[in-house]
C-alpha positions as CSV (number, residue, x, y, z in Angstrom):
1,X,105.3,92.0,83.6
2,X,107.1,93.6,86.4
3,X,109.1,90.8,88.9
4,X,110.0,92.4,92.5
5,X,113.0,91.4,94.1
6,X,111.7,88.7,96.8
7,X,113.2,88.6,99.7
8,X,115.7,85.4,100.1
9,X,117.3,87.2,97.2
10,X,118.2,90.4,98.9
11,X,119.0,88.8,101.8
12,X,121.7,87.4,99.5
13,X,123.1,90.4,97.8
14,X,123.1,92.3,101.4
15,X,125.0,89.7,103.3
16,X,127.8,89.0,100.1
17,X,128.0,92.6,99.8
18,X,129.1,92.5,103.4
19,X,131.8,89.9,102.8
20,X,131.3,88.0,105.4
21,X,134.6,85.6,107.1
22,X,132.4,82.6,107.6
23,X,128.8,81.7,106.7
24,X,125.9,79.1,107.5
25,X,124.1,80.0,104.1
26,X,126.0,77.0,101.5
27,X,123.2,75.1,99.8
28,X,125.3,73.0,97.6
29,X,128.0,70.3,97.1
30,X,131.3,71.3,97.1
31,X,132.0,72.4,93.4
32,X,133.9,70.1,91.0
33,X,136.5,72.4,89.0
34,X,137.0,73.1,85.3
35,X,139.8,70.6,85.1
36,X,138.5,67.2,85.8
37,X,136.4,67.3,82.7
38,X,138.8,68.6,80.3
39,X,140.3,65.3,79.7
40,X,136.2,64.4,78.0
41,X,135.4,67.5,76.3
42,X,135.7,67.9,72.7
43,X,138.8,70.6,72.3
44,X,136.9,71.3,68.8
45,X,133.7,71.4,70.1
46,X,131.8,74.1,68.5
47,X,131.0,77.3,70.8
48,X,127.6,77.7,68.4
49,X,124.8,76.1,69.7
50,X,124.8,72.2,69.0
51,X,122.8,72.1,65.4
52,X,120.9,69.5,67.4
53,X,118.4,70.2,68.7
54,X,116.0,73.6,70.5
55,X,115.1,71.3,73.3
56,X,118.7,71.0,74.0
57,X,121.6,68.2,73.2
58,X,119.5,64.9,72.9
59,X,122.6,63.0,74.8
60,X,121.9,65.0,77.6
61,X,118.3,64.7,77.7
62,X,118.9,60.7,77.7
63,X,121.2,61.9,80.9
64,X,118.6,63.7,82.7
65,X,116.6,60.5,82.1
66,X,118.1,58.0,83.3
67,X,119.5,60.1,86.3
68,X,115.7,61.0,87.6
69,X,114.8,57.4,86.8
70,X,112.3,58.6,84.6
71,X,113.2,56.7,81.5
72,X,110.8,54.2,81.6
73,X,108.1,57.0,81.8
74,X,109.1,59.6,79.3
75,X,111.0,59.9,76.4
76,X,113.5,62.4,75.5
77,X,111.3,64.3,73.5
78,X,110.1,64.9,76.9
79,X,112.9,66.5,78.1
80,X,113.8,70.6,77.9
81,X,116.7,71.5,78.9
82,X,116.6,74.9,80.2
83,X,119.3,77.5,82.0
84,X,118.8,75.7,85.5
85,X,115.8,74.7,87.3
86,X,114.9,78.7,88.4
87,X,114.9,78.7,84.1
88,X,112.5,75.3,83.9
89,X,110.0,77.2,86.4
90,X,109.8,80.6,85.2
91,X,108.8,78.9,81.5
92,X,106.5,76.5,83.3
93,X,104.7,79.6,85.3
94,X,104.9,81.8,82.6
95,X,103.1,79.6,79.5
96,X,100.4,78.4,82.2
97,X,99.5,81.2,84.4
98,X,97.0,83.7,82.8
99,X,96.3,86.8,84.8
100,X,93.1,85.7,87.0
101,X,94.1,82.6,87.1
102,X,94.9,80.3,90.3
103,X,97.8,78.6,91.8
104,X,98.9,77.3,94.6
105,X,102.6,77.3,96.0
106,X,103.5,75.5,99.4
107,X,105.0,78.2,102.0
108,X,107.6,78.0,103.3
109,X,109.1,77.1,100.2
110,X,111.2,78.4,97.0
111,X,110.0,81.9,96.6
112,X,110.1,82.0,93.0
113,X,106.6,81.5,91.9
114,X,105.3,83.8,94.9
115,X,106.9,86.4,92.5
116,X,106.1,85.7,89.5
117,X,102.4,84.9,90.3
118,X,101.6,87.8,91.7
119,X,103.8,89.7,88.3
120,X,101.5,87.6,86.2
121,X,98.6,89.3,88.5
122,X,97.2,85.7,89.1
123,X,95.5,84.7,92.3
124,X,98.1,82.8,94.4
125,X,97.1,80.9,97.6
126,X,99.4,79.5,99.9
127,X,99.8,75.9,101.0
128,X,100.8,76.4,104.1
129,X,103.2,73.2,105.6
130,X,102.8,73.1,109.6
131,X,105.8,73.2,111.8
132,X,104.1,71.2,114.8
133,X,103.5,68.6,111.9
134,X,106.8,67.9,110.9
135,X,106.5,70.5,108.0
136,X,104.1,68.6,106.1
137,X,101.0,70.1,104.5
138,X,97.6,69.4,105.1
139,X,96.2,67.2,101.3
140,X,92.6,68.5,103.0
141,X,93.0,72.0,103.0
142,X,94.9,71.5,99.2
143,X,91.8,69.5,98.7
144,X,89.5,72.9,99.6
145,X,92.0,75.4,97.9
146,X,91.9,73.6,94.2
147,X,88.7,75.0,92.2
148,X,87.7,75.1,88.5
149,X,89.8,78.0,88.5
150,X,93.2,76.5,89.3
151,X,96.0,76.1,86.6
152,X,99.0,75.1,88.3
153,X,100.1,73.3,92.1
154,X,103.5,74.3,92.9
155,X,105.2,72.2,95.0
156,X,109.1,72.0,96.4
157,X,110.1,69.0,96.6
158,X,112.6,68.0,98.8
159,X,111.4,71.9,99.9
160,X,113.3,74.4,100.7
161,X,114.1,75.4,103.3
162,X,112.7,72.9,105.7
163,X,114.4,70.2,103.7
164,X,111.6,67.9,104.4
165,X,109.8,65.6,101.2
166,X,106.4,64.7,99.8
167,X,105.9,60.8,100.1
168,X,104.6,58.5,97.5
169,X,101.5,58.7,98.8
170,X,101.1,62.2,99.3
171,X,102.2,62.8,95.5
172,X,99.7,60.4,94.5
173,X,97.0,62.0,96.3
174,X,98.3,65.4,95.2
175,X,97.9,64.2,91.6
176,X,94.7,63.1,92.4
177,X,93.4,66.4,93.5
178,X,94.7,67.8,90.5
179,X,93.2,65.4,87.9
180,X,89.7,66.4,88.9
181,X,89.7,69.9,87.6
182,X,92.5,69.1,85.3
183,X,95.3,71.5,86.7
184,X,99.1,70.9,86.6
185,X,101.6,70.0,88.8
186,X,105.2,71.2,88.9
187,X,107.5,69.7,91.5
188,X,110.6,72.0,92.0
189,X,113.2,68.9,92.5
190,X,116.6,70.6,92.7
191,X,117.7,68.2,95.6
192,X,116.5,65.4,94.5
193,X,119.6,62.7,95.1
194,X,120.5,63.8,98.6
195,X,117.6,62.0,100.7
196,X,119.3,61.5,103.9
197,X,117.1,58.1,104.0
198,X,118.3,56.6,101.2
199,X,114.5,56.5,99.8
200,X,114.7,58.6,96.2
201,X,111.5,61.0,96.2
202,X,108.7,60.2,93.5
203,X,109.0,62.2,90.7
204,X,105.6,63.8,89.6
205,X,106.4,63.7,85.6
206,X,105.9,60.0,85.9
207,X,102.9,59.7,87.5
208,X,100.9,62.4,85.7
209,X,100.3,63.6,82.3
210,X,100.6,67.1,83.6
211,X,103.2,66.5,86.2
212,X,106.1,68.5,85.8
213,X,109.5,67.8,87.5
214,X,111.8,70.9,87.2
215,X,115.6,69.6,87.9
216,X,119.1,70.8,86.9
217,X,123.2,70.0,88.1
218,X,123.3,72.9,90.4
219,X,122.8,71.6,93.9
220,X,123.9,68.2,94.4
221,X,126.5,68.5,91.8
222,X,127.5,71.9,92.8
223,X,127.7,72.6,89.0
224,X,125.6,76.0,89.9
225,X,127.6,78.3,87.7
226,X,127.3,75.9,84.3
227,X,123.4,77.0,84.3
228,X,122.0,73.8,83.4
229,X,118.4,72.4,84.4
230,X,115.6,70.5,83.2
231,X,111.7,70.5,82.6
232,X,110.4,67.3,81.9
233,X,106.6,66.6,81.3
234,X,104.9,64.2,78.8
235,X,102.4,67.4,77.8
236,X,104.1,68.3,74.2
237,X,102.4,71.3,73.7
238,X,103.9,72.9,77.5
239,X,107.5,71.7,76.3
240,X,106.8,73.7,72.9
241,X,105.6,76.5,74.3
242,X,108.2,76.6,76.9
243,X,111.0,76.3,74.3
244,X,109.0,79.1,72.5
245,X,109.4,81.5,75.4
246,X,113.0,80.4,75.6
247,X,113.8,81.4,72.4
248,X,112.5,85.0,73.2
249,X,114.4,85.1,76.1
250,X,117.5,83.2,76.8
251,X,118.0,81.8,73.3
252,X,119.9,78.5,72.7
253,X,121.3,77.0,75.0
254,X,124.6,77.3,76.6
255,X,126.6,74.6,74.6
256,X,129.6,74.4,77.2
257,X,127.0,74.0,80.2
258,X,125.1,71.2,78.3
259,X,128.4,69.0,77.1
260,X,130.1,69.8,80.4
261,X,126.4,68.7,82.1
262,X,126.5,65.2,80.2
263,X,129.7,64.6,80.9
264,X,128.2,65.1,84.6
265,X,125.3,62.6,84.2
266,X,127.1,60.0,82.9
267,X,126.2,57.1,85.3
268,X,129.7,55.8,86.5
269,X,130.8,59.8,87.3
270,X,127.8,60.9,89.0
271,X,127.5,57.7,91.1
272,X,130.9,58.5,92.3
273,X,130.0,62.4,92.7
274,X,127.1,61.6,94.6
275,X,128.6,59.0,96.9
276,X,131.1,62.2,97.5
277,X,128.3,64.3,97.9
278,X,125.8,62.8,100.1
279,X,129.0,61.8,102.1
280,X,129.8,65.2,102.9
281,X,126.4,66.5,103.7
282,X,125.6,63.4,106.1
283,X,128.9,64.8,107.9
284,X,128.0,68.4,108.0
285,X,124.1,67.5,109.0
286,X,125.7,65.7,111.9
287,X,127.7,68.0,112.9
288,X,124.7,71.1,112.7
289,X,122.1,68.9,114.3
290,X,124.0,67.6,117.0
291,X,124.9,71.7,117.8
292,X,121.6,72.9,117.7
293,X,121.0,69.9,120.0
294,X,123.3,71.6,122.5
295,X,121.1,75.0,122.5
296,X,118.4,75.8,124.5
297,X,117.3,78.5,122.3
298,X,117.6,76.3,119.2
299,X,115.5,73.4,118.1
300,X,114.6,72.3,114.0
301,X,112.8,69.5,112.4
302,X,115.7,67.5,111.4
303,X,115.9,67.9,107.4
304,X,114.9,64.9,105.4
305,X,116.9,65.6,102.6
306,X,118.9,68.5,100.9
307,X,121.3,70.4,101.8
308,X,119.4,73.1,104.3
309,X,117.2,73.3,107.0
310,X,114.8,75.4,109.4
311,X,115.8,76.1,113.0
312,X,113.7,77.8,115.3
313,X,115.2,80.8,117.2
314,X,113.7,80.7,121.1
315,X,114.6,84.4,122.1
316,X,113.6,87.7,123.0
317,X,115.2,88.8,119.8
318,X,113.7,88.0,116.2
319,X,116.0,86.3,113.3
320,X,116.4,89.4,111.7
321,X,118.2,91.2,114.4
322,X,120.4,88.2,115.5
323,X,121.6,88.1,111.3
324,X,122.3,91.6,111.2
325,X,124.6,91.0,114.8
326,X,126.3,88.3,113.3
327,X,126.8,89.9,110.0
328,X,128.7,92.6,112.1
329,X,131.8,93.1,113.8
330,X,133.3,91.1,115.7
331,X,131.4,88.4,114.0
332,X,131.3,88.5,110.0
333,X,129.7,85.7,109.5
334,X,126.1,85.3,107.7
335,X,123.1,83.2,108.4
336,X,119.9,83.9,106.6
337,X,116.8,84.8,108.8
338,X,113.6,83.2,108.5
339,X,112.3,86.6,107.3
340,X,112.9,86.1,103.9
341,X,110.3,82.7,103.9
342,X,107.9,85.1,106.0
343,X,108.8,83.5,109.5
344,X,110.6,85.9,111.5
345,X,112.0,83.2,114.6
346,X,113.6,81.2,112.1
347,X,116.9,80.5,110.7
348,X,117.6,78.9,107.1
349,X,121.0,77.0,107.6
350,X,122.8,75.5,105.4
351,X,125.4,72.3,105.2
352,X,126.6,72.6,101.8
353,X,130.1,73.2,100.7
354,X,132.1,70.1,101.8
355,X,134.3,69.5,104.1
356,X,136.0,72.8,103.7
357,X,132.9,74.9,104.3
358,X,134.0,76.6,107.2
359,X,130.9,75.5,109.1
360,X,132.9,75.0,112.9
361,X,133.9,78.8,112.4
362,X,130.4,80.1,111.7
363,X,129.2,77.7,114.3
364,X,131.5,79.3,116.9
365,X,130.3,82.9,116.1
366,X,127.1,82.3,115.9
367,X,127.2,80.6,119.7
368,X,129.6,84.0,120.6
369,X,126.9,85.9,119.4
370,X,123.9,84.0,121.0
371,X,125.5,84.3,124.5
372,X,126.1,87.5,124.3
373,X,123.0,88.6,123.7
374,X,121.6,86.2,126.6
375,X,124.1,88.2,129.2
């Protein structure tokens, strides 16, 4: 199975590899460091996997449990833990998708089952979410896409990049769709936590016997570099087989990412992490909308939840050209076009990082850069 590059990822490597000064591309909490868990770690903690367990420490799984509210639901047994949430998707895709099969992934939206999709050589159709609607998708037209034929409904959820959510309702309905011809649904819910509303998304591996919710510390946390995610679904033979292929591919798991990950989840800390957290990215959301308020050539739906959005670019010029400007002198500083989602007059901006991400310096160059072009 050959994977191809997609294209959010190379939009990465080429704008790193520029080094920018500042950037509008953060799409996670600002990072805890090594040293505030040191004082709860286990100095003789084995550096062997944990004897435990395959489907990963079973404290943590109780973690991830009680931390997507899923406990009443699902059991541990339940629970996978995987090397993030991009790890908890490629098993899911992989064990379910046959070549000739069909699935259906909501654009825009994560790329990584786009990829992998078309690698597999299944038959991927796109559930387009409408810009004019508020970035929602259309249940009727998922309705007239799902056949006898379908395996798998991918959906992001909050998405990325337009930071918008599927409602209880529209999960239900969703579920409902996918009952009739007995396909599953995975719900990609990295950002799950930072709903700017204060209403915590539904989580599809309660409500479905095939509902998978794919999660992992990465975003809200901004524990990205521990590698450590989640698949939960109450379908024992897709957890099996998705430890399987994890064993033929990534192995055991990373014992320092899962006890530092527990540590994590531990109610009383992440309370106190998220408060920090959403805290932060209510300030930096503030800050970005009210600025793209100020811009004629700007406009977004406001994001829902997460940590990044999608702003329309109103000019002559296409997001691509306005990136590769910035990413220039005198400007070194990198947004992400639209491109890279397929939509070539938009932006993907982000408000992670904290308080120290830099964001009024980017903002600055990027306004430089937008009036010069308007001379």
């Amino acid at each position: 199975m050959y994977v191809r590059a997609h294209a959010l990822f190379e939009g990465f490597m080429a704008g790193l590899a520029a080094q920018p000064q500042a950037s509008l591309v953060h799409s996670l909490s600002e990072p805890p460091v090594l040293a505030d868990f040191l004082a709860e770690l286990d100095p003789l903690l084995p550096l062997d996997w944990s004897g435990q367990s395959f489907f990963g420490l079973p404290a943590l799984r109780e973690q991830v449990l009680g931390r997507t509210r899923l406990a009443a639901a699902c059991s541990t047994d339940d629970v996978l833990i995987t090397a993030g949430a991009a790890e908890a998707n490629f098993l899911a895709i992989s064990q379910l998708v046959q070549p000739g099969d069909e699935m259906i992934v909501d654009v825009p939206g994560w790329p990584q089952p786009l990829v992998l999709g078309e690698a597999i050589g299944a038959v991927v159709k796109h559930l387009q979410r409408h810009e004019t609607q508020g970035w929602k998708f259309d249940l009727d037209q998922l309705a007239e896409l799902v056949n006898e034929r379908t395996r798998l409904i991918f959906l992001c959820n909050p998405n990325n990049p337009t930071g918008q959510v599927v409602s209880d309702a529209e999960l239900r309905r969703v579920v409902d769709i996918a009952q009739r011809v007995g396909a599953y649904v995975l719900c990609d819910e990295v950002y799950a936590g930072l709903e700017w509303d204060g209403q915590a998304i539904p989580r599809v591996a309660g409500y479905y016997d095939r509902g998978i919710s794919t999660g992992s510390v990465s975003k809200a946390l901004g524990l990205q570099g521990l590698r450590t995610g989640w698949m939960i679904c109450r379908d024992p033979q897709l957890l099996f087989d998705a430890m399987v292929l994890r064993e033929d591919t990534s192995e055991i798991m990373n014992i320092m990412g899962e006890a530092i990950a527990e540590i994590a989840l531990r109610e009383e800390r992440y309370a106190a992490a998220m408060a920090c957290a959403r805290a932060a990215g209510r300030r930096n959301l503030a800050t970005l909308d009210a600025w793209i308020d100020a811009r004629a050539e700007l406009s977004w739906v406001r994001p829902a939840a997460g940590l990044i959005g999608f702003c329309r670019l109103d000019t002559a010029i296409t997001a691509d050209t306005l990136a590769a400007k910035l990413l220039a002198e005198p400007y070194r500083t990198f947004v992400m076009p639209g491109s890279a989602y397929g939509f070539s007059q938009h932006l993907r901006l982000g408000v992670g990082g904290g308080a120290d991400s830099g964001m009024e310096l980017a903002l600055q160059r990027l306004g430089a850069c937008l009036d010069a072009l308007s001379r």
